[in-house]
N, C-alpha and C positions, 0 to 999 in steps of 0.2 A: 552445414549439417552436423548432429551431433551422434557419438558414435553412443549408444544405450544399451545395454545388456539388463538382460530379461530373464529373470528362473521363473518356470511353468509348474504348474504340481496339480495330479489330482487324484481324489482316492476313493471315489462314489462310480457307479454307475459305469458305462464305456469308456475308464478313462484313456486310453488316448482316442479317441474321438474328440474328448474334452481338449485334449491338448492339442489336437491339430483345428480343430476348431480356434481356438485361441489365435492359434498360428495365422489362420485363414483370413480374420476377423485385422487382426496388426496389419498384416498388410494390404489393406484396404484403407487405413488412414490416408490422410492427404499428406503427401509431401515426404512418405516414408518408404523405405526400401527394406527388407529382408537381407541382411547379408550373408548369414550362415545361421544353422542350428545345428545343435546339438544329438547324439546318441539319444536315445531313450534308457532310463537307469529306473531298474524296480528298487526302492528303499523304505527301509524302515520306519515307521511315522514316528516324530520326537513327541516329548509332553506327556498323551494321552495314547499308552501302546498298543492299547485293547482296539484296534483299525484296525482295517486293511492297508496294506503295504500302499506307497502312491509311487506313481511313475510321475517323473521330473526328469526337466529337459533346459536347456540355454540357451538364448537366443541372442544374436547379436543383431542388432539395425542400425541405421539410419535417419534421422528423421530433423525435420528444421522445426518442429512444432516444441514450443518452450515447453519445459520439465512440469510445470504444476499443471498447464493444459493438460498432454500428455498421459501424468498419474490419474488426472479426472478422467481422459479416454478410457484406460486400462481398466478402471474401475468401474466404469459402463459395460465395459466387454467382458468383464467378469458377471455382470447382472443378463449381461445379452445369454451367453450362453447359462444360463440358470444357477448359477452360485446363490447359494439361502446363508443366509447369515448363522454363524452358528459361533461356539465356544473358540476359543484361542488352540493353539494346536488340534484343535478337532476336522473332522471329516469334512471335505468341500468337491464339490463337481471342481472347481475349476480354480487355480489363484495365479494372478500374475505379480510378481514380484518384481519394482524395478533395483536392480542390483547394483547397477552406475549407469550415471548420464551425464557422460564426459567426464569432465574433473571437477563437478559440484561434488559440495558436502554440505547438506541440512541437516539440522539438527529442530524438525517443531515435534511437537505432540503427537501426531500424525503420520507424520513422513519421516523417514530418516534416511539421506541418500549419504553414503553407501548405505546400502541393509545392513541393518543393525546385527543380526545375527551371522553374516554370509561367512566370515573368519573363521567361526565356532563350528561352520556345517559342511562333512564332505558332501553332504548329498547337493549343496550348491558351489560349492569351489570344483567336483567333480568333473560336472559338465561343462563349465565354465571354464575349465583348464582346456578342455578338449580342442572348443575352438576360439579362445581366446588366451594361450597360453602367457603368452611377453606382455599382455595389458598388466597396466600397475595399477596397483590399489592408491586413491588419492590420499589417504590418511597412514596407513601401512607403509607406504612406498615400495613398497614389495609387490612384485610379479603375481599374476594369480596362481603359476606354475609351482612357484615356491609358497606362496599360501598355503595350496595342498599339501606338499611335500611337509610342510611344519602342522599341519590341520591332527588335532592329538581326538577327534572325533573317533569311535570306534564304529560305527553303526554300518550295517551294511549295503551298499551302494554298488549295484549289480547290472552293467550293462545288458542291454537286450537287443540279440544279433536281429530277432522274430518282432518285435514291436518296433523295432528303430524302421523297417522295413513297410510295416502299415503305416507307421506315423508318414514317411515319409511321401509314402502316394498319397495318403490323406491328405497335406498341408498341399498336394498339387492340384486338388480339386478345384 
């Protein structure tokens, strides 16, 4: 089994709905378990500021299905529940982000596992400290705990006691 960590984001329409739908949809692959998620955190949208805020979440799993499979999964489940193609930093029902999957590192056109940007962003080292604190970054070698702690990102990144609570019965539908 390999251990995967997953950042959720969305900023259209019911997003957490969108985000426990996500939720719902992962673990129904074959061969995959849920291990923990994360808070629900309202943040600032990077790029393009003139959005709505998006709610992002962390997810840790399990799963024995190889990594390119996998992102091809994540990428269905992003079209399943209604994600529309749109601009780079721009507004999305729904993104899933794989963040690590295990201690690969690619490097193609496409894919870059670690995410390329997760170092640079509290809104993904946030929740990913929460419940994955002691995982190490396979190119950083550095703790995701201490990633945060050195993360020189300013943006706002705002737990939600009232959304972490619906997401949570949502994702137990």
């Amino acid at each position: 089994m390999h251990d995967v960590f997953l950042g959720i984001g969305s900023n259209i329409g019911d997003r957490v709905h969108f985000l426990a739908s996500a939720v719902r949809k992962i673990k129904t692959l074959p061969s995959t378990e849920l291990v923990k998620f994360s808070s629900v955190y309202e943040t600032e949208p990077v790029g393009i500021r003139e959005q709505t805020n998006f709610l992002n979440a962390a997810l840790w799993i399990q799963t024995s299905i190889e990594m390119k499979d996998f992102h091809t999964r994540t990428k269905a489940i992003e079209k399943e529940i209604g994600r529309q193609k749109s601009i780079r930093w721009g507004p999305r029902e729904i993104d899933i982000d794989i963040l690590l999957f295990a201690d690969l590192i690619i490097a193609e056109p496409n894919l870059r596992i670690p995410h390329r940007d997760m170092l640079a962003r509290k809104f993904v080292l946030q929740p990913l400290a929460e419940i994955a604190p002691e995982v190490i970054h396979p190119t950083s070698r550095i703790s995701i705990s201490e990633l945060l702690a050195q993360c020189t990102d300013q943006s706002a990144v705002d737990r939600s006691e009232e959304l972490t609570k619906i997401f949570s019965h949502l994702c137990e539908e």
